[in-house]
C-alpha positions in Angstrom: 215.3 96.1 119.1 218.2 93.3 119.7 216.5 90.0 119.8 218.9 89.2 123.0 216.9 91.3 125.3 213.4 89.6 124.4 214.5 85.4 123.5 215.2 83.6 127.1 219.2 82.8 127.1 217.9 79.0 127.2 216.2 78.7 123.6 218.5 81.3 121.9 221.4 78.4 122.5 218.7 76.3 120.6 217.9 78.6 117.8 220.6 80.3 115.1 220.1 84.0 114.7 219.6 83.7 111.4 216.3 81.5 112.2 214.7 83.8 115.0 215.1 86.9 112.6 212.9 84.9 110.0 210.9 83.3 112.4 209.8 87.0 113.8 209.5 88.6 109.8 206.8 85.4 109.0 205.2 86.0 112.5 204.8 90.0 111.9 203.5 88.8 108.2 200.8 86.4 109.4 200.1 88.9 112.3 199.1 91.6 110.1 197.2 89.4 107.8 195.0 87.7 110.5 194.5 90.8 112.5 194.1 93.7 110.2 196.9 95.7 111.6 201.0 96.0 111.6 201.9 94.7 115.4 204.8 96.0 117.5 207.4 94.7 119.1 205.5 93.1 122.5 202.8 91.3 120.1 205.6 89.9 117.6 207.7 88.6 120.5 204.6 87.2 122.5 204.4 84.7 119.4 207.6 84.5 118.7 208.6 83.1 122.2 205.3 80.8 122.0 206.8 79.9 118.5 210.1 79.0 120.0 208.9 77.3 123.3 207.1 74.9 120.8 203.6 76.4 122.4 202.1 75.6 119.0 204.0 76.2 115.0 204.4 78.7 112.9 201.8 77.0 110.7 199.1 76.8 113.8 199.6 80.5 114.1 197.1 82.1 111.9 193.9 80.2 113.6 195.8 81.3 117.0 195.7 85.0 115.2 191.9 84.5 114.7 190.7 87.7 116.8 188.0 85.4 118.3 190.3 83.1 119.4 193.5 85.4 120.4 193.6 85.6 123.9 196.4 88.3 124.1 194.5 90.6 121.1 191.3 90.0 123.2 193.2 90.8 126.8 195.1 93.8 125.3 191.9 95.7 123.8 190.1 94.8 127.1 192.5 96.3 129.2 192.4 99.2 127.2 196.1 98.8 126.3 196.4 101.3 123.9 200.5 100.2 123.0 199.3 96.8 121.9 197.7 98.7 118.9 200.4 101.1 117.8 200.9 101.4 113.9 202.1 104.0 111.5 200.4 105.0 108.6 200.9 108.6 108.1 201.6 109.3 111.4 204.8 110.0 113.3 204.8 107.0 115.0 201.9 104.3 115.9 199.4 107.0 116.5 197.2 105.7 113.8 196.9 102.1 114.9 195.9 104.3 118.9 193.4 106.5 117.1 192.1 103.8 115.7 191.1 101.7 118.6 190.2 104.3 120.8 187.7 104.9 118.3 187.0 101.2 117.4 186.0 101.4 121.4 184.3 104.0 122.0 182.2 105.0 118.6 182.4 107.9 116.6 179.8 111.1 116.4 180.7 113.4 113.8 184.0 111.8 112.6 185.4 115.7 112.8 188.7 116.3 113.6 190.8 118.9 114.6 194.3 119.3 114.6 197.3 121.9 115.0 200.9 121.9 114.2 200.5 119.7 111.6 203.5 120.8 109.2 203.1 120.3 106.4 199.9 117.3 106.6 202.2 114.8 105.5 202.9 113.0 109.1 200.6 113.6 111.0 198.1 112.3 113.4 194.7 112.9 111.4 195.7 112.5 107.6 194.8 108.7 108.2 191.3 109.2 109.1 191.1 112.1 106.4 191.8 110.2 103.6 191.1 106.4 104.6 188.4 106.7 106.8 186.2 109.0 105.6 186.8 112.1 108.3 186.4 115.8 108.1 188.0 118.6 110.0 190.4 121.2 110.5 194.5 121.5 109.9 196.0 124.3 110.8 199.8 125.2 111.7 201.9 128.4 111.7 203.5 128.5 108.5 202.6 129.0 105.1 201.3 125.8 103.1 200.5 125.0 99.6 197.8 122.3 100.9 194.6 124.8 101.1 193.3 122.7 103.7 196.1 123.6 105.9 195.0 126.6 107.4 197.8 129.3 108.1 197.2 130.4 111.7 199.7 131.1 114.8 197.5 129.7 117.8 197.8 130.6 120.9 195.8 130.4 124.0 193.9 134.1 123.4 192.8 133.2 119.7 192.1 129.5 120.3 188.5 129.4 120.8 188.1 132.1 118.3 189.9 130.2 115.9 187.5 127.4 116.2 184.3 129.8 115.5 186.4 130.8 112.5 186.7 127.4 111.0 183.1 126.6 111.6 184.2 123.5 114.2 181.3 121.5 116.1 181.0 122.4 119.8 181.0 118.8 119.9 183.5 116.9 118.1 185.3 113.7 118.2 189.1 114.4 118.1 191.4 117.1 118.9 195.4 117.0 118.8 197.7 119.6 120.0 201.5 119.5 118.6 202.6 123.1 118.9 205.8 122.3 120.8 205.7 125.1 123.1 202.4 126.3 124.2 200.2 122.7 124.4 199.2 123.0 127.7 197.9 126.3 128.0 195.9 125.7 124.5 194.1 122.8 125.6 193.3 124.7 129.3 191.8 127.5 127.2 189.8 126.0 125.4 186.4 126.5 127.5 183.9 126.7 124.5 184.6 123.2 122.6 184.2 119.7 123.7 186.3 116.8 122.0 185.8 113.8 123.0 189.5 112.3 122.8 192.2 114.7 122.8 195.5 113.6 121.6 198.7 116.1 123.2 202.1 116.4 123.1 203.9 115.2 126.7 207.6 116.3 128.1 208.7 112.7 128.8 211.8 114.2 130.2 210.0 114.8 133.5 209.5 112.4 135.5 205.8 111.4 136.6 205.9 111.8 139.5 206.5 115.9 139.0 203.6 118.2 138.0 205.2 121.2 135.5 204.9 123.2 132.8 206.6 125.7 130.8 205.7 129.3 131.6 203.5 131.3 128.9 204.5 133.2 126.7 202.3 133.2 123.5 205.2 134.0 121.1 207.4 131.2 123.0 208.2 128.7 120.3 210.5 125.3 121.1 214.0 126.2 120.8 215.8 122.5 120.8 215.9 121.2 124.4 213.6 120.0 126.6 212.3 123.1 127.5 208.6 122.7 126.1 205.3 121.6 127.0 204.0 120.1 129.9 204.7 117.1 132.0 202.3 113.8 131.8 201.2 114.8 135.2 200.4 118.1 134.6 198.8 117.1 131.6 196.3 114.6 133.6 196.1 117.0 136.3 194.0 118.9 133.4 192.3 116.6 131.8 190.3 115.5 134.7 189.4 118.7 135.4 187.8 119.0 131.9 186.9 116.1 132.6 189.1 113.4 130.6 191.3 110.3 131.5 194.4 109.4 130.2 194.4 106.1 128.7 197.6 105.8 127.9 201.3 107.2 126.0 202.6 106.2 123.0 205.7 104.0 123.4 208.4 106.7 122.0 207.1 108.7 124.9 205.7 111.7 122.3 201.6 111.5 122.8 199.2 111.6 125.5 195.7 110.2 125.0 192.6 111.3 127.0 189.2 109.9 127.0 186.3 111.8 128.2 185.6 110.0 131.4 182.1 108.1 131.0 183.3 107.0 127.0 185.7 104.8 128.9 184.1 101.2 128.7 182.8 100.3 132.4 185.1 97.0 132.8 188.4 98.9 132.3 190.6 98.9 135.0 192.1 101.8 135.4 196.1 102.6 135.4 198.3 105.1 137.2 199.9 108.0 135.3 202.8 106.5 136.6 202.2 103.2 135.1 200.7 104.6 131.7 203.8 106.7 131.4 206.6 106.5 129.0 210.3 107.8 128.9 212.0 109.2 125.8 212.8 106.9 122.6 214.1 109.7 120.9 217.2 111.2 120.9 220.8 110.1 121.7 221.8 107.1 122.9 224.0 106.8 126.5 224.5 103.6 127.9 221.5 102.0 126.2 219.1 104.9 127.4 217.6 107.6 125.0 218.5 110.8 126.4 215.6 112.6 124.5 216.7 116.8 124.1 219.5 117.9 125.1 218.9 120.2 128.5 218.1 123.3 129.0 219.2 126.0 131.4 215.5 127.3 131.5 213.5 125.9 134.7 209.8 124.8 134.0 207.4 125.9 136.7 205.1 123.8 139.3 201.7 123.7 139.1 
C-alpha cells in the first residue's frame, strides 16, 4: 500500500520517504513484539501517524503497545473488529490472526475442526490450529492427496451430512470452513444435522451487498475462472441467521465470511450492517487503482 494515501500531505513535506518506510518496519517490529501478533496495515499506520504527529516517540511506543494500556487494541477487540486482527500463518490470507480472536472471544468446546477444499493442507484456514494450537478435525478436498489426513471426498450438498457421520465429526463442534468454489452455499444450507459454532465461507465480493444471489446448483458445477461461483455476502447472512449465526465480519481481500452463532456474540457488541462488514475484491487485476477480482462471466447468478 503507497504510504501517500495513508501520511496527511502536511507531515509527508516534513518527513523523507526514506524515514516513514523505516519508521513503519520498526513500528510493525515493536507491534508484533508487544502484542503477540503481525498487525496490518490500519494498526501500523494508526502509530505511525501518532509517530509522526509527535503524539509520543518511537521509543514510548512499546509501553503504548502494552495491551492493558492500548486504547485502539482494546477498542478494536471490543467492537468485535475482526480486520484489526488479520495475520497469516498458514493461511491464505489473515484468516489465522480472525480465527484466532473469534476464538480468543468466545472460548472453545471441543477445539474440532472441520474443513473442505483444503488442497493440498498447506494454506489453509485450519492447519494453524492443527499444528500450533493443539486442534483436531477433519480435511477433506476432491483430489487425491499424499497427506492421509486429507480425506479424498467430492462434497456436495446430498453427501454432506453423510460425510460427517463418516468421519466420526461431533454434532457439536467449534469450526467449520467451506472453500469449494462452486457449491458453498448450498453445502452450508444442507447441512441440518451438525452444529458449528463459527463457520468460516467463501463470499462472491463481486456482488454488491446490497444484492441477494447465488449460483444455481448443480452438484458436479465446479468454478470455471470468472466470477461465476458461490454466493453473495447477503445471501450468505440471509442464511446464517436462519441457522441461526451472525456475520461478524469479511476478511479485507474480500475472500471469507465469518459467522458467529448468535448468543456466543459478547452482549456489548454493537452490531454492524452487511453492508458495512462487507468487503470488495483485493484480488485480481488492477484498473484505475481498483481490483477488478475475476474476470466476468456470461452466466447469470439467480435471486434468492
Amino acid at each position: 500500500m503507497h504510504f501517500k494515501k495513508l501520511i496527511p500531505a502536511k507531515i509527508r513535506k516534513e518527513y523523507s520517504l526514506r524515514i516513514i518506510n523505516k519508521l513503519k518496519k520498526n513500528v510493525k517490529i515493536l507491534f508484533e513484539k508487544n502484542i503477540g501478533f503481525e498487525p496490518n496495515d490500519d494498526a501500523i499506520n494508526y502509530y505511525l501517524n501518532r509517530i509522526l504527529n509527535k503524539e509520543f516517540s518511537l521509543n514510548e511506543l512499546p509501553k503504548i503497545l502494552n495491551p492493558k494500556k492500548s486504547s485502539y487494541y482494546n477498542e478494536a477487540r471490543e467492537q468485535f473488529n475482526i480486520n484489526f486482527f488479520e495475520r497469516k500463518i498458514f493461511s491464505q490470507f489473515g484468516e489465522d490472526g480472525i480465527i484466532d480472536f473469534i476464538f480468543s472471544q468466545i472460548g472453545t468446546t471441543n477445539k474440532f475442526f472441520v474443513e473442505f477444499g483444503v488442497e493440498d493442507g498447506s494454506t489453509c484456514n485450519t492447519r494453524y490450529l492443527l499444528e500450533r494450537k493443539s486442534w483436531s478435525g477433519l480435511m477433506m478436498d476432491k483430489r487425491n492427496n499424499e497427506h492421509t489426513q486429507i480425506k479424498n471426498e467430492f462434497i456436495t450438498a446430498e453427501n454432506i451430512n453423510e460425510l460427517f457421520a463418516k468421519y466420526n465429526v461431533p454434532k457439536y463442534f467449534d469450526l467449520l470452513s467451506i472453500d469449494i468454489d462452486f457449491n458453498d452455499y448450498w453445502v452450508w444450507k444442507a447441512l441440518t444435522k451438525y452444529f458449528p459454532r463459527v463457520v468460516v465461507i467463501e463470499y462472491n465480493s463481486s456482488i454488491l451487498p446490497t444484492e441477494s444471489k447465488v449460483v444455481q446448483y448443480d452438484p458436479n458445477g465446479r468454478w470455471d475462472g470468472t466470477n461465476y461461483f458461490g454466493a453473495s455476502i447477503l445471501a450468505l447472512s440471509n442464511l446464517g441467521l436462519s441457522k441461526g449465526y451472525t456475520l461478524v465480519g469479511c476478511s479485507q481481500h474480500g475472500v471469507n465470511a465469518f459467522f458467529v452463532k448468535k448468543e456466543l456474540i459478547p452482549k456489548h457488541v454493537k452490531l454492524k450492517t452487511v453492508a458495512e462488514l462487507y468487503r470488495p475484491a483485493q484480488y485480481g487485476m488492477l484498473k484505475n487503482g481498483k481490483y477488478l477480482g475475476h474476470p466476468l462471466s456470461d452466466k447469470k447468478m439467480i435471486e434468492i
